[in-house]
VEXLODREN-886713 format. One record per residue (C-alpha): residue number from 1; residue in one letter; x, y, z. Coordinates in Angstrom, 1 decimal. Each point is the difference from the previous one (the first is absolute). Layout:
// residues N
    nr   rest       px       py       pz
   NUM      a        X        Y        Z
...
This chain:
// residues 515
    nr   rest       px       py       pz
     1      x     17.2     36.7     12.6
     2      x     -0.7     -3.5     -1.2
     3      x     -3.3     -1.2     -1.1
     4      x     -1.9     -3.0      1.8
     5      x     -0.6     -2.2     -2.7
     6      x     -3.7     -0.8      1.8
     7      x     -0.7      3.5      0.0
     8      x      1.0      0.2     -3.8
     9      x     -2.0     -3.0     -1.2
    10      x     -3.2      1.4      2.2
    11      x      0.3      3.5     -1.6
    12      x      0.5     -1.7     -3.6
    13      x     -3.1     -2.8      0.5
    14      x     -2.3      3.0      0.8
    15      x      1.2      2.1     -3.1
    16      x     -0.7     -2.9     -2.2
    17      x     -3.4     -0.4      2.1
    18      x     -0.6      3.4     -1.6
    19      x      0.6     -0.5     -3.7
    20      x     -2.1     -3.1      0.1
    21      x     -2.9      1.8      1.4
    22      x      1.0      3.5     -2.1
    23      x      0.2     -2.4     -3.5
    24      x     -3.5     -1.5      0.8
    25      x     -1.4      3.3      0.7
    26      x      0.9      1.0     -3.2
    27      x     -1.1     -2.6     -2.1
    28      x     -3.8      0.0      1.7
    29      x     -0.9      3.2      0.9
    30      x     -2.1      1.6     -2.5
    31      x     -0.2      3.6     -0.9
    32      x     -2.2      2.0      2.7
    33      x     -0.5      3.3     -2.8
    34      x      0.1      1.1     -3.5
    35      x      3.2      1.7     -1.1
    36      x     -1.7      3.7      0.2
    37      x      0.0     -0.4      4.0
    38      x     -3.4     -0.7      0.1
    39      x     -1.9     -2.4      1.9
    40      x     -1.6     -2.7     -2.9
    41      x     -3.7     -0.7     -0.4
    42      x     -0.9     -3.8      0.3
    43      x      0.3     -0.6     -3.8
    44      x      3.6      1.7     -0.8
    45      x      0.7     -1.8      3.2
    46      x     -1.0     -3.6     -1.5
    47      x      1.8      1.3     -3.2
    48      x      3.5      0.7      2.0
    49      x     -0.4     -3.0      1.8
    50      x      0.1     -2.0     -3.2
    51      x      2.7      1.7     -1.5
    52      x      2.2      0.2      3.4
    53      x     -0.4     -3.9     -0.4
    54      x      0.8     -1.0     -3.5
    55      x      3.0      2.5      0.2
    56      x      1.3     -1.5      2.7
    57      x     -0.4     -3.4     -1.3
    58      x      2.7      0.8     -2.3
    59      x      2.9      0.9      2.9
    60      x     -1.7     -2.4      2.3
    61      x      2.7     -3.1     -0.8
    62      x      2.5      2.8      0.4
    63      x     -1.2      0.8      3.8
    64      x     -0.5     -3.4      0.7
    65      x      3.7     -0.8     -0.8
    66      x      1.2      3.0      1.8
    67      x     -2.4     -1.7      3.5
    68      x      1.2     -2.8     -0.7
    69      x      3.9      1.2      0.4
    70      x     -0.8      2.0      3.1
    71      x     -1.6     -3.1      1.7
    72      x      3.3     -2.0     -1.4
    73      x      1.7      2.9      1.9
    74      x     -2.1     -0.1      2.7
    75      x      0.2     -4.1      0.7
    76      x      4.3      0.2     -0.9
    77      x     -0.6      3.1      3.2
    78      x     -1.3     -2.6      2.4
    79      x      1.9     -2.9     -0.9
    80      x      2.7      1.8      0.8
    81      x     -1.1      0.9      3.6
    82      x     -0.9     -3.4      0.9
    83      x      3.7     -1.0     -1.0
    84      x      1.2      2.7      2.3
    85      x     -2.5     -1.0      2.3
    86      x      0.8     -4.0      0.0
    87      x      3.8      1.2     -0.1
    88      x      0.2      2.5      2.9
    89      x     -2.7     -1.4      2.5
    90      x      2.6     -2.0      1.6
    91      x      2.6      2.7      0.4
    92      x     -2.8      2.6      1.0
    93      x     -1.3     -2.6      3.0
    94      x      3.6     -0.2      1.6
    95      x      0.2      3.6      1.2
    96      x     -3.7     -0.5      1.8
    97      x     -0.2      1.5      3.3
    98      x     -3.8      0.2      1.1
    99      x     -3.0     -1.0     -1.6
   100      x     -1.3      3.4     -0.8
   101      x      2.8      0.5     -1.9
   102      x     -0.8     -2.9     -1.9
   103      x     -3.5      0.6     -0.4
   104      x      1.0      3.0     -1.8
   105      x      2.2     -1.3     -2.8
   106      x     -2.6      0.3     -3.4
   107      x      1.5     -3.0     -1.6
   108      x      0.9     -2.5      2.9
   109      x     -2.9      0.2      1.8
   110      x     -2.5     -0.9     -2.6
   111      x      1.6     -2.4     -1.1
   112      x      1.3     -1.7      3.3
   113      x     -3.9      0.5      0.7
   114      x     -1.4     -2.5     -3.0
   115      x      2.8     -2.3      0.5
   116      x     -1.1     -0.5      3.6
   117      x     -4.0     -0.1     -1.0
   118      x      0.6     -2.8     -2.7
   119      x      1.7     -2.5      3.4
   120      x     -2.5      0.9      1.8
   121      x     -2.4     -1.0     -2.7
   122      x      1.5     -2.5     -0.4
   123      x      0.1     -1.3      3.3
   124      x     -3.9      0.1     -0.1
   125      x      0.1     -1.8     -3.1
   126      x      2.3     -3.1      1.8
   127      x     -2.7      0.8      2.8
   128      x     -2.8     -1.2     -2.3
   129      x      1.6     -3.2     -0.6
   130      x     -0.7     -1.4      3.5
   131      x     -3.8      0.2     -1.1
   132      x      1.4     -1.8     -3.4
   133      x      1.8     -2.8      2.3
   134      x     -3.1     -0.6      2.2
   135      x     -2.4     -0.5     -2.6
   136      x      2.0     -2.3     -2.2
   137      x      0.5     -2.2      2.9
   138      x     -3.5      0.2      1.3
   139      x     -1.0     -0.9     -3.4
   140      x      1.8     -2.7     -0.7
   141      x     -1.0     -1.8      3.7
   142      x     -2.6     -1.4      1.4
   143      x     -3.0      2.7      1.1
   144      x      0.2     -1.8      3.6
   145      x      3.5      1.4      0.5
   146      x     -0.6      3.3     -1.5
   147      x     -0.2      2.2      3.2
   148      x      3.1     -1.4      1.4
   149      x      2.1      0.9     -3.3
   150      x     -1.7      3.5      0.2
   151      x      1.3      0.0      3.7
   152      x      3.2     -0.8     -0.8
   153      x      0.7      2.3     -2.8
   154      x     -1.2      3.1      2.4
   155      x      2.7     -1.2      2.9
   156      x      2.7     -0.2     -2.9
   157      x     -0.5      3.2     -1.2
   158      x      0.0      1.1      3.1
   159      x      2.6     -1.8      2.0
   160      x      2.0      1.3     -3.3
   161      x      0.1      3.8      0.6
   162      x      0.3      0.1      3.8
   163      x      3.4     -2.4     -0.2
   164      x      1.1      1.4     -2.9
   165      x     -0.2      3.0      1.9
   166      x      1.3     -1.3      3.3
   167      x      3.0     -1.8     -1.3
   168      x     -0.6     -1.2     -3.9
   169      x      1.0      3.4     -1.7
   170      x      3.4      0.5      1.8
   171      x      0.9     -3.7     -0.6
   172      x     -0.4      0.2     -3.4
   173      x      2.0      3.3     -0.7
   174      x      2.6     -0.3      2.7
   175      x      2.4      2.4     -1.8
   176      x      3.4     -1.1      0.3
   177      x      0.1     -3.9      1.4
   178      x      1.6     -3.0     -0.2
   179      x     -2.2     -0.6     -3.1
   180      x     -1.9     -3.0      1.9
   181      x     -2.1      0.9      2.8
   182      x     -0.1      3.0      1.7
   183      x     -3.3     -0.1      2.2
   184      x     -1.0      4.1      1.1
   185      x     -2.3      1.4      2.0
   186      x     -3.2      2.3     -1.3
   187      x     -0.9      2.7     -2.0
   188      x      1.3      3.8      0.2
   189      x      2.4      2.3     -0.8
   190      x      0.2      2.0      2.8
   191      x     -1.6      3.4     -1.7
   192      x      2.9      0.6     -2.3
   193      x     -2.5      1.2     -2.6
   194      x      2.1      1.2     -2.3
   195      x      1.9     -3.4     -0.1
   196      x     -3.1     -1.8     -0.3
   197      x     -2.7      1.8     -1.6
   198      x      1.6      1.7     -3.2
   199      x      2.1     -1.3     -2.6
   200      x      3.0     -0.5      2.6
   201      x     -1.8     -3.1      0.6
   202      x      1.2     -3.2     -2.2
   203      x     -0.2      0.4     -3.5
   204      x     -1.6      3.5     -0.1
   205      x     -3.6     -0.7     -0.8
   206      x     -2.3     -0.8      3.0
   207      x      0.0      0.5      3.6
   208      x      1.1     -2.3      3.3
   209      x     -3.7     -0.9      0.3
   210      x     -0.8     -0.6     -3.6
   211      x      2.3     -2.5     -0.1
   212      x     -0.5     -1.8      3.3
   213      x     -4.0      0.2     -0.8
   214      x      1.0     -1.7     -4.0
   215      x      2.3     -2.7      2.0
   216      x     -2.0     -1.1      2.0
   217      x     -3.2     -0.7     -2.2
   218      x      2.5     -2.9     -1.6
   219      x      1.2     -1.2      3.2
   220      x     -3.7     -1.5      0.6
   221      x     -0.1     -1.7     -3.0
   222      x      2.2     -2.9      0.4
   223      x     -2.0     -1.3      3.2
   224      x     -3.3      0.6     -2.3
   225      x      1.9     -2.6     -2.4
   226      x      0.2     -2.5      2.9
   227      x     -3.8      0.9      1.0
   228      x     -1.2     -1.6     -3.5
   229      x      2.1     -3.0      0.0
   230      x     -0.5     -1.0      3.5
   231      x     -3.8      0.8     -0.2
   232      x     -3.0     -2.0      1.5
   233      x      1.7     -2.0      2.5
   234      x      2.5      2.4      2.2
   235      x     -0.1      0.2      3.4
   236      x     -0.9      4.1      0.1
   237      x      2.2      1.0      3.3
   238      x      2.5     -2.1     -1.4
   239      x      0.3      1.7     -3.2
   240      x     -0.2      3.3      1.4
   241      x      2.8     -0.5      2.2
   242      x      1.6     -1.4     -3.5
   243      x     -0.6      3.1     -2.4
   244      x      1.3      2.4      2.9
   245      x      3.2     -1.1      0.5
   246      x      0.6     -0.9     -4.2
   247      x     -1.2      3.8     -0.6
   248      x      1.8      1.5      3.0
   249      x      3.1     -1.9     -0.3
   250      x      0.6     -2.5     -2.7
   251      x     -1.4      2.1     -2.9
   252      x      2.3      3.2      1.1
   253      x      3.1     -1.8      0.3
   254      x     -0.3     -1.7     -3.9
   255      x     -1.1      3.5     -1.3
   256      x      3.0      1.4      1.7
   257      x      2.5     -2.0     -2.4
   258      x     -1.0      1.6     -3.0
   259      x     -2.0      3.4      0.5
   260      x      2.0      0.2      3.8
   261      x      3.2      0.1     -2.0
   262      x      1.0     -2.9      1.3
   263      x      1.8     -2.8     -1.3
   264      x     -1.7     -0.8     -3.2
   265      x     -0.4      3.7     -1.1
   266      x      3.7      0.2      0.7
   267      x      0.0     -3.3     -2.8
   268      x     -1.7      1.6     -2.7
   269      x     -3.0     -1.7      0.4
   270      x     -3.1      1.5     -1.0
   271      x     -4.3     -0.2      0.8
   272      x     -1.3      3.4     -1.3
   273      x     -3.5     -0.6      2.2
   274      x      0.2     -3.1      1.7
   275      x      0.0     -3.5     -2.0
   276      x      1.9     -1.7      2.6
   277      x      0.3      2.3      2.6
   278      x     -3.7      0.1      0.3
   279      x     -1.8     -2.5     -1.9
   280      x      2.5     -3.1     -0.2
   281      x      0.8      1.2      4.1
   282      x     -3.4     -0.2      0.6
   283      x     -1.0     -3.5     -2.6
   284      x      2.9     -2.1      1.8
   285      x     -1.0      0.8      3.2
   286      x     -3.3     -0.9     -0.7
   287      x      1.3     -3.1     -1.1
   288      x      1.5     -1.0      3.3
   289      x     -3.4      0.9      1.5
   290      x     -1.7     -2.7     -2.2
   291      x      2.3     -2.3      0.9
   292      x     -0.3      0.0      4.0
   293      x     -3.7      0.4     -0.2
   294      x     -0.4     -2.9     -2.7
   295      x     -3.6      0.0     -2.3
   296      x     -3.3      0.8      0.7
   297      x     -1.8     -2.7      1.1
   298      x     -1.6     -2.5     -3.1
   299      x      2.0      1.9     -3.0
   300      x      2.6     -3.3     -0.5
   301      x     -1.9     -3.3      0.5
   302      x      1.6     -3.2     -0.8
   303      x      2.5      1.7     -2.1
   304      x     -2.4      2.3     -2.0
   305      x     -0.5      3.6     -1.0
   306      x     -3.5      1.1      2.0
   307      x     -0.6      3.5     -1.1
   308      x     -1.5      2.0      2.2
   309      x     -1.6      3.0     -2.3
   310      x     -0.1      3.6      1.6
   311      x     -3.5      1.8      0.5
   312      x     -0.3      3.2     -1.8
   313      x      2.4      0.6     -3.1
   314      x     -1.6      3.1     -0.8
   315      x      1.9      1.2      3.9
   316      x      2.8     -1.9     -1.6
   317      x     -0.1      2.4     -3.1
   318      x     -0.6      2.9      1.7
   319      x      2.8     -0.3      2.0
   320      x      2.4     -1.0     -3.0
   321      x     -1.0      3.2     -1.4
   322      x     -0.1      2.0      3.1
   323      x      4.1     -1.6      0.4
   324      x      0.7      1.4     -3.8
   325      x     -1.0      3.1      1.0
   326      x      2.1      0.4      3.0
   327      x      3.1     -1.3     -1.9
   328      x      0.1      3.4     -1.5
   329      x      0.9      1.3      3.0
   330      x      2.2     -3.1      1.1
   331      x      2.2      0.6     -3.2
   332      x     -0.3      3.0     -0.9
   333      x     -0.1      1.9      3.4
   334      x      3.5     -1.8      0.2
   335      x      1.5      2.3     -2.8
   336      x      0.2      2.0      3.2
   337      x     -0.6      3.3     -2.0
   338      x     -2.9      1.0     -2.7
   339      x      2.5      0.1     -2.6
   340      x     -2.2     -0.4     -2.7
   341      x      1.7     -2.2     -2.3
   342      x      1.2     -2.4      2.8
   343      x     -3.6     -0.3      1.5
   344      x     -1.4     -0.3     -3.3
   345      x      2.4     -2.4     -1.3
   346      x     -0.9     -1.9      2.9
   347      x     -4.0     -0.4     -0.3
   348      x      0.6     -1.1     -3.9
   349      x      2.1     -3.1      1.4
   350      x     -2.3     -0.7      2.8
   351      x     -2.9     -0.2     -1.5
   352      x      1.3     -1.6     -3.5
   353      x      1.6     -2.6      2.4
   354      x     -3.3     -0.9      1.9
   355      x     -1.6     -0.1     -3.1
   356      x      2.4     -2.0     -1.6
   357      x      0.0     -2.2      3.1
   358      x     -4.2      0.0     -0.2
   359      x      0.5     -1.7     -3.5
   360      x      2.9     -2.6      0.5
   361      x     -1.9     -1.3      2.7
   362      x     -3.5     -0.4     -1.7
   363      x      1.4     -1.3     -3.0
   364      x      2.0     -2.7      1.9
   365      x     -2.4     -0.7      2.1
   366      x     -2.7     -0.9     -2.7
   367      x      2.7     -2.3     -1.5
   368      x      1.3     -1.6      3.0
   369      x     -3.2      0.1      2.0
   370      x     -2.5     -0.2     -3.1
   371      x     -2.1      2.3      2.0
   372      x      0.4      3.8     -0.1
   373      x      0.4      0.5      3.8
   374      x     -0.6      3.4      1.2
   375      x      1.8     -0.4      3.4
   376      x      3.2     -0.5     -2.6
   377      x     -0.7      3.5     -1.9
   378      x      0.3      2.0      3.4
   379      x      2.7     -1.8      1.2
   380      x      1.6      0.0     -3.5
   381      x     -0.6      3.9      0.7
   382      x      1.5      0.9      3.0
   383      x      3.2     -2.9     -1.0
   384      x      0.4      3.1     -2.5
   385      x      0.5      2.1      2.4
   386      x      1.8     -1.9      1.7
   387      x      2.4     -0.6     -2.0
   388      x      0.5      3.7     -1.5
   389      x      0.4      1.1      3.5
   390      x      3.5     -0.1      0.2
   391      x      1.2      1.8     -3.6
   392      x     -3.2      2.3     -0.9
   393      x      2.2      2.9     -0.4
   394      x      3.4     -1.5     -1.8
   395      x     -1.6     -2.5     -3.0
   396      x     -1.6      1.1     -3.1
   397      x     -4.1     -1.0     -0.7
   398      x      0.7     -2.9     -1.8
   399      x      2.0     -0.9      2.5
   400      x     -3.2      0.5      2.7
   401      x     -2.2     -2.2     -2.4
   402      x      2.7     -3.0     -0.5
   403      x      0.5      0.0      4.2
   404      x     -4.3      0.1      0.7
   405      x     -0.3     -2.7     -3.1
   406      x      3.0     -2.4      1.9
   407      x     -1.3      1.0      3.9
   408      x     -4.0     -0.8     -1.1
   409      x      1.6     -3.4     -1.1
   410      x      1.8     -0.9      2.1
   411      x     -2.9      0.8      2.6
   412      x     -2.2     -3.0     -1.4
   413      x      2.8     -2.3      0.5
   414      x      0.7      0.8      3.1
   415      x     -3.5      0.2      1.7
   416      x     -0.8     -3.6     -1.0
   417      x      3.5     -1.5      0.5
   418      x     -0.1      1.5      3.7
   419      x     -3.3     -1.4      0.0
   420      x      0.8     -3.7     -1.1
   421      x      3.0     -0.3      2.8
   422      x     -2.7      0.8      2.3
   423      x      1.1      3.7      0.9
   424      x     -3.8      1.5      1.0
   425      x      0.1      3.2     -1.2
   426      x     -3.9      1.7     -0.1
   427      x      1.5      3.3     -2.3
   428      x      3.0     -1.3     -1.5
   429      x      2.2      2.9      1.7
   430      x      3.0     -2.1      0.2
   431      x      0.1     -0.5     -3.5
   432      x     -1.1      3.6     -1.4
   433      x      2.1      1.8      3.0
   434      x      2.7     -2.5      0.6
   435      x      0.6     -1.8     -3.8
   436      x     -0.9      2.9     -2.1
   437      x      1.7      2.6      2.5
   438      x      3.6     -1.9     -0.9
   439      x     -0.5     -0.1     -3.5
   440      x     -0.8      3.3     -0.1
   441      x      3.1      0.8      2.1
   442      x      2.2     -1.9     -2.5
   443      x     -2.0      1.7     -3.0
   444      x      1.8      3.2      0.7
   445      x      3.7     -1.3     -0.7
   446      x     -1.5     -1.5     -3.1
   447      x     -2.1      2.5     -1.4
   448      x      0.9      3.6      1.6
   449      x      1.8      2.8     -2.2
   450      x      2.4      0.4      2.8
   451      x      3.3     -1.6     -0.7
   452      x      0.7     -0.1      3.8
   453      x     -2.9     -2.7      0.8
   454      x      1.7     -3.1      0.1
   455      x     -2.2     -3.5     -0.1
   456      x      2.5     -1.7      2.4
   457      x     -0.5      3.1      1.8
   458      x     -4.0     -0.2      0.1
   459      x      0.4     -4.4      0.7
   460      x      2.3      0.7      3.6
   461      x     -2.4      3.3      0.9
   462      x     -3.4     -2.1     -0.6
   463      x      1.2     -3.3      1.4
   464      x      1.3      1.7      3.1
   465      x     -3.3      1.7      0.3
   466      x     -1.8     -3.2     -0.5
   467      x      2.5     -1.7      2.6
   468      x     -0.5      1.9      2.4
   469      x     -4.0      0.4     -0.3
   470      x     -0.3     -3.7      0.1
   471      x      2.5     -0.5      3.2
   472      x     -1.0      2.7      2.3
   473      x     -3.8     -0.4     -0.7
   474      x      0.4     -4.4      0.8
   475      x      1.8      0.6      3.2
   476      x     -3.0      3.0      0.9
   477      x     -2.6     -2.1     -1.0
   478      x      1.4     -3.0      1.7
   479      x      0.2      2.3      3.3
   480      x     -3.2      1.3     -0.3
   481      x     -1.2     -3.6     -0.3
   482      x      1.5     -1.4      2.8
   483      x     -0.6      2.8      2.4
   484      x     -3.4      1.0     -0.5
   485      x     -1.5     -1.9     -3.1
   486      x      0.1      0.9     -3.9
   487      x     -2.8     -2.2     -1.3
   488      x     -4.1      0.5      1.6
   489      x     -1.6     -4.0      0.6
   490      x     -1.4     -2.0     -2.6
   491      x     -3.4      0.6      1.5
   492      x      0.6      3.6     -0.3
   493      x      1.4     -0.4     -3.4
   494      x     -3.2     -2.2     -0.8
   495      x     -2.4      2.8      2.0
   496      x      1.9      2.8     -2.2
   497      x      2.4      2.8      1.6
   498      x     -2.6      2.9      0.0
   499      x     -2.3     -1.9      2.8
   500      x      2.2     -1.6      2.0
   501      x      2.8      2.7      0.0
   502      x     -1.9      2.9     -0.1
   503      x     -3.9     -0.9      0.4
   504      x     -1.2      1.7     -2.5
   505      x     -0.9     -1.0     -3.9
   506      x      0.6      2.4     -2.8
   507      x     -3.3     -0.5     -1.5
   508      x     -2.2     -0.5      3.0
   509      x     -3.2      0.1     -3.2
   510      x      1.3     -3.1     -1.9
   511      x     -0.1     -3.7      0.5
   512      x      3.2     -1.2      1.1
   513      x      1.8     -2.3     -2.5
   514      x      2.6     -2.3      1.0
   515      x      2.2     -1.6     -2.9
């Protein structure tokens, strides 16, 4: 009869178990009586006790060494399992036929289980950055419009999940399609749980729902771009009608060219977590936003810069650090697994590129600026990650810190060139999301340890993304615009959004302000 070789490697990892424990016991238990069978009195005890130890001091290196082969023994033993594991999981999950079954496997199960747990964590984690989102952009606006940005976050996040749901999921992973646009109905699987709920299902390491729930908290995000560039003078039914249609429609069909399969995966091109396929997607159609709606009232007169300062920067912080936190989940929850040296691997780049990003754009903005802006240093931060977005998991560390040192200063540049050609950004999405969310793109064919990235490659994928962004968004904007209005009144601009669209100030205690 032939052995299992997970029954063999159990039976051997408990044996070794057993020596380990059996060597310590040796070493430290001390003699309970003399040699003549008799129980000790409390001074021959003492004097045993001493002489037990300094014996065994003289064999001790000897047991130690003998230990410390049995837990070599013992660590080779599990090693070896896990590569059986990793190796068979596949071939194991194809001959599935019900999910007790599968709840029974020792070795699958547990680890299909933690897989699963870390995109659903995850997910959470990407969940957290909507909080991150809305108190940058409150921050960095005026406190009269701080209720409507709060409003507006809420209906995105919202609006997000139930389209994604209805229509946004399916769209985006089609299955096989004409690698365009394949627009599909809503969620389900028609209670084929074996299909869906074990590792059957994609690439063997969450469930259906995992990975619809993980989807769709990035398919929110590129309105809440949008929200932060188009902030303190959009019409609010206007803009609603705007983010549902980019995040139930526009955003699917993009996402569908590369993660879809569709034409662009089918090119080689690759975005790990989202570079372009999120943040440049979601920066470029801000852009077109900014462009139908024009500036906020008084921030270009007679050809000059007016800044128009935000009202809390410690919201604006918190929320910088709250979106840090989150990318955790947004990059590494895309490993799609909790392999450990993937996930890992992935946290190191992030946060050395946000960092890195943190410090190219302080130090560039005291030179350039000769001011040490704050406002810079968080966007220099989340231009890091940004740009690491789209090759976390395929360059090297240095190669994280050169991409967040080049993305953090390029940020700079781009938030006051955008602002001297009279582009009114408030949060300076379009050029973290949109300018940093190319380079980043590109960044992989340059610095990624795959030979297969190509930086012609990366160039079509993000210009296409940007392309498309910028066109669909001008002609929804433009729609919206000319149907039911895209921009509030300049005396409800003046006035400030939170009264006049909502009625209601966000800090009914405080004297209003009005710069």
């Amino acid at each position: 009869m032939p052995i299992n070789p997970f029954t063999y490697i159990a039976t051997s990892c408990f044996k070794e178990c057993y020596n380990i424990q059996a060597s310590y016991s040796q070493l430290l238990a001390p003699p309970l009586h003399s040699g003549s069978g008799q129980w000790t009195t409390e001074s021959e005890t003492s004097h045993l006790h001493i002489q037990f130890y300094l014996e065994r001091s003289s064999t001790g290196l000897m047991h130690r060494n003998l230990m410390h082969i049995s837990r070599i023994r013992l660590a080779s033993l599990i090693a070896a399992a896990m590569a059986i594991l990793g190796d068979s999981t596949q071939a194991v999950a194809e001959g599935i036929t019900s999910m007790e079954e599968f709840q029974s496997m020792p070795l699958v199960y547990p680890k299909f289980m933690i897989d699963n747990l870390w995109i659903l964590i995850s997910a959470a984690l990407v969940f957290v950055m909507h909080l991150g989102f809305a108190t940058l952009e409150t921050g960095l606006t005026r406190q009269k419009n701080t209720v409507n940005i709060l409003f507006k976050n809420i209906f995105i996040v919202s609006v997000g999940i139930v389209t994604y749901a209805l229509t946004g999921f399916n769209t985006m992973y089609p299955g096989d399609f004409n690698g365009f646009i394949s627009i599909l109905g809503p969620i389900g699987f028609g209670g084929d749980e074996v299909a869906n709920l074990t590792t059957n299902y994609g690439p063997g390491t969450y469930t259906y729902w995992s990975d619809f729930i993980f989807q769709a908290m990035f398919a929110a995000t590129a309105a809440t771009i949008v929200s932060g560039a188009v902030a303190e003078r959009v019409k609010l039914t206007g803009f609603m009608v705007y983010a549902t249609i980019l995040v139930a429609f526009l955003y699917p069909i993009a996402g569908s060219w590369k993660w879809g399969g569709g034409w662009l995966d089918t090119m080689g091109f690759y975005d790990f977590a989202g570079s372009s396929i999120v943040h440049a997607f979601g920066g470029f159609s801000a852009l077109a936003c900014v462009l139908v709606l024009g500036p906020r009232r008084g921030k270009y007169v007679n050809g000059q810069v007016r800044p128009i300062l935000g009202h809390s920067m410690p919201l604006a912080t918190i929320g910088v650090f709250l979106l840090w936190l989150g990318w955790f989940g947004f990059n590494g929850g895309s490993v799609l697994s909790a392999d450990p040296g993937l996930v890992s691997l992935v946290f190191v780049t992030t946060s050395l590129a946000a960092a890195a990003g943190a410090l190219a754009s302080i130090f560039t903005s005291m030179a350039y600026l000769k001011k040490p802006d704050v406002s810079m240093a968080l966007n220099g931060i989340l231009a890091g990650l940004v740009g690491i977005t789209a090759g976390a998991d395929s360059v090297t560390w240095i190669g994280a810190i050169l991409i967040g040192l080049i993305a953090g200063t390029i940020v700079v540049f781009a938030i006051v060139t955008i602002d001297r050609i009279e582009i009114d950004d408030p949060v300076g999405a379009i050029s973290v999301h949109g300018i940093c969310g190319m380079w980043g793109t590109i960044a992989v064919g340059i610095f990624s340890t795959n030979a297969d990235h190509s930086v012609i490659t990366q160039i079509i994928g993000t210009l296409s993304y940007a392309a498309f962004a910028f066109v669909a968004s001008l002609i929804l904007a433009s729609l919206v615009k000319a149907t039911i209005g895209f921009r509030v009144s300049a005396e409800e601009e003046d006035e400030g959004l939170d009264m006049s669209e909502h009625g209601q100030p966000a800090y009914a205690d405080f004297q209003h302000i009005n710069n």
